[in-house]
N, C-alpha and C positions, 0 to 999 in steps of 0.2 A: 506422553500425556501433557497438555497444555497447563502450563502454571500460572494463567493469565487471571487477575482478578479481575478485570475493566466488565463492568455491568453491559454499558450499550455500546455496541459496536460497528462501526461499518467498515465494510471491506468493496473495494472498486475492481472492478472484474474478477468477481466471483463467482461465475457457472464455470470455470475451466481451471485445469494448471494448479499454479499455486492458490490461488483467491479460494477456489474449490476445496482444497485440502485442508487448508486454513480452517473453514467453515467447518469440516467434519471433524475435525482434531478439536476446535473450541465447544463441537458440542457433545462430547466425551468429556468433558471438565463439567463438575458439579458447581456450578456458580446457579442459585437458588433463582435472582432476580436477571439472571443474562437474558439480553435482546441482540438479535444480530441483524443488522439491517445489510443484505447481502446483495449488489447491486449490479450491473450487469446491462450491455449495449442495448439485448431483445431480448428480455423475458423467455417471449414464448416462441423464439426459434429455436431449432434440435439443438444448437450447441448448449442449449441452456435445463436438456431433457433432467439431465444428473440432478444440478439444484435444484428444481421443479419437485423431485421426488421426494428430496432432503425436506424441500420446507413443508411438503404433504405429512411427513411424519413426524415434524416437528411443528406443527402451525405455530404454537405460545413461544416459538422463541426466534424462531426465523422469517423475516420480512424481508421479499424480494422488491425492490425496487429498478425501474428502468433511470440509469446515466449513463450516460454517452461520454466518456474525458473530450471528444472532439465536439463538442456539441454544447456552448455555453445554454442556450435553451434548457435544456433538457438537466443540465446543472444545479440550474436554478430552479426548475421544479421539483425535482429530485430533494433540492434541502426543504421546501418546503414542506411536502409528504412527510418526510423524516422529524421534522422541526414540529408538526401537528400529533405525527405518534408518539416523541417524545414527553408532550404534554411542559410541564413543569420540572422534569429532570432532561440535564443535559446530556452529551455526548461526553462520554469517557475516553475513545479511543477513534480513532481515523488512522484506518490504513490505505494508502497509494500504492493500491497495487496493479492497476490497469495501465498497459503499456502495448508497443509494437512494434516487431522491429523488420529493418531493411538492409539491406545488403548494400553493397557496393566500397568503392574507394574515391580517389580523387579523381581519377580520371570516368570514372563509372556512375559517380552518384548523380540524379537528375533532381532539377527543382522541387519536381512533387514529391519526392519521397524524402527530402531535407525539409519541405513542409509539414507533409503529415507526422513523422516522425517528432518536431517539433512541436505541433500542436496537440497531439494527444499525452504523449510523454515531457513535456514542460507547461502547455497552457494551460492543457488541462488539470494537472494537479493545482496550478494556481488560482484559477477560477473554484475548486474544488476547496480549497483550504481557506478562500476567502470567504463561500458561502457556507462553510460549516464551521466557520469561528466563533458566532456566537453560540451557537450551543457545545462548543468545549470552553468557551469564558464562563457559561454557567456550571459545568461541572467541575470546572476548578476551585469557581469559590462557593459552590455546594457542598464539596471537601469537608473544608473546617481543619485540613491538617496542611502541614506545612512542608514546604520542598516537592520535589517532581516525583510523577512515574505514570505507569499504563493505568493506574489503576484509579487515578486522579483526571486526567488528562492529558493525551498524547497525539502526536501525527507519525506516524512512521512510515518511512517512502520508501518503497521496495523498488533499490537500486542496483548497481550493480560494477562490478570491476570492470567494466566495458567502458564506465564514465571516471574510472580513476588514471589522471593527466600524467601520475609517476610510472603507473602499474602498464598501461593499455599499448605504447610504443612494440613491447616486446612480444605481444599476445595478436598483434596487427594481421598479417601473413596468416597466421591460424584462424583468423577470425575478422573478417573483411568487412565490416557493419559498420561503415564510418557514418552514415545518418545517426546508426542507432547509438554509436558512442560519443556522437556531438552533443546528440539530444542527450543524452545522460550526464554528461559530462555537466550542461547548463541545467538539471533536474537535481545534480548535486550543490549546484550552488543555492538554486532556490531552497535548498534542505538549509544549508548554512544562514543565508538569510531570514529565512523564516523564523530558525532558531532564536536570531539576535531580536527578531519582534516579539516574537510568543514570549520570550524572559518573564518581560515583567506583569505577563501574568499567572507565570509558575505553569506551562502548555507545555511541556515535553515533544521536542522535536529533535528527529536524527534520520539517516539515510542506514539500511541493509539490507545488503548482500546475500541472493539465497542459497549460493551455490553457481554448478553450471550444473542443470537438472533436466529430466528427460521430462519435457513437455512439448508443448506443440511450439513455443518458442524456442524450446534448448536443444530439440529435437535428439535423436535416438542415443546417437555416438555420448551424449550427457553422462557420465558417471553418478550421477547423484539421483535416487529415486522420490520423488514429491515429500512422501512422508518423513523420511531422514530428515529435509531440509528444512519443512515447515514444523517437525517438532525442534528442530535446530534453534528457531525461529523464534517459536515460541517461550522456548526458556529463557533467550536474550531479554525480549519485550517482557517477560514474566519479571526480569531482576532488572531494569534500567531505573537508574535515578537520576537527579541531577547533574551528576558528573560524565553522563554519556551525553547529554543535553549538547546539538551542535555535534555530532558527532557521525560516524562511519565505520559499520562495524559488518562480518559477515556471522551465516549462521551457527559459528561454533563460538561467536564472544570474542575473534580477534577482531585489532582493530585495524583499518584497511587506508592507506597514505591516499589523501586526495590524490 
């Protein structure tokens, strides 16, 4: 059960995977005034049938919108939509969780897929955190309380041991996705960075780890079932405060060596 208090939420590639799960476990949590603003490449193509159904049976609290991480366009529209249903209350929580990932090594990886890989899982959360900042600057000092958490305002970048530069050397050979752990790797930094800017408005930022999980990116051989992880997940973002701020942690609350 999600122990999340954050009222408005957004989640980035939410019709599938984790973004998906995410969305059904928050809305089994009794939070009286929650909105989820659930966001997704095409609405209304089949991969997006599941959440289609979700927000049909939840209309008052689930809001589908179209963003594309690879697509600043569509970025910026996307905060605006968001920024007009918000009205006069800000954004509590931003999760980065839309990503993609590519195979290869050094001898293997080709230009485009060290592009794409880089643009949707780096640019795009950057573009993303830039247009959704100010409405987490309003829900911070909407607050009126002091110190970090989700419940205030938060970014959490759903990341992954694949971009940790101590960890990834040993796990290479098993796991051959050097676009995707380059791009991760520079997705952790913007986590850290970001952190050092958000401070000094009291914006809770940090990078985690959801597991290796059976979805269409962790695919089958995954030991990890969706719900384990994303309630895993959820109780971390449920308990952070300031001191995880800047931080890299996975779904059971350890913490994970850049």
């Amino acid at each position: 059960m999600a122990t999340v208090k954050a009222c408005n939420i957004l989640i980035t590639g939410a019709n599938r995977g984790l973004g998906l799960e995410t969305v059904k476990q928050l809305l089994e949590d009794s939070c009286p005034k929650r909105h989820i603003f659930a966001t997704c490449r095409n609405p209304d193509g089949p991969k997006s049938e599941a959440l289609r159904e979700l927000a049909k049976k939840h209309p008052s609290v689930i809001t589908i919108i179209r963003l594309d991480a690879d697509d600043p366009c569509s970025i910026k529209e996307s905060a605006k939509k968001v920024g007009s249903l918000l009205g006069n209350n800000g954004l509590n929580l931003l999760v980065n969780n839309a990503g993609i990932l590519a195979r290869g090594t050094i001898q293997t990886s080709s230009v485009e897929s060290m592009k794409n890989t880089f643009s949707t899982n780096v640019i795009g959360p950057l573009l993303i955190i830039q247009e959704y900042l100010p409405y987490l600057k309003k829900a911070a000092k909407a607050s009126g309380t002091p110190g970090m958490s989700c419940s205030k305002a938060a970014v959490i970048n759903i990341s992954t041991v694949g971009g940790s530069i101590s960890t990834m050397p040993s796990l290479f050979k098993k796991f051959p996705v050097l676009p995707y752990c380059v791009s991760k790797a520079g997705f952790n930094m913007l986590t850290v960075l970001a952190s050092e800017e958000l401070k000094a408005d009291e914006i809770l930022c940090m990078a985690l780890h959801p597991g290796w999980v059976k979805t269409e990116l962790g695919g089958e051989k995954a030991p990890l079932e969706p719900k384990e992880s994303v309630e895993g997940m959820l109780r971390v973002i449920g308990s952070l405060t300031e001191q995880q701020h800047g931080g890299f942690m996975d779904y059971t609350g350890k913490t994970i060596p850049w």
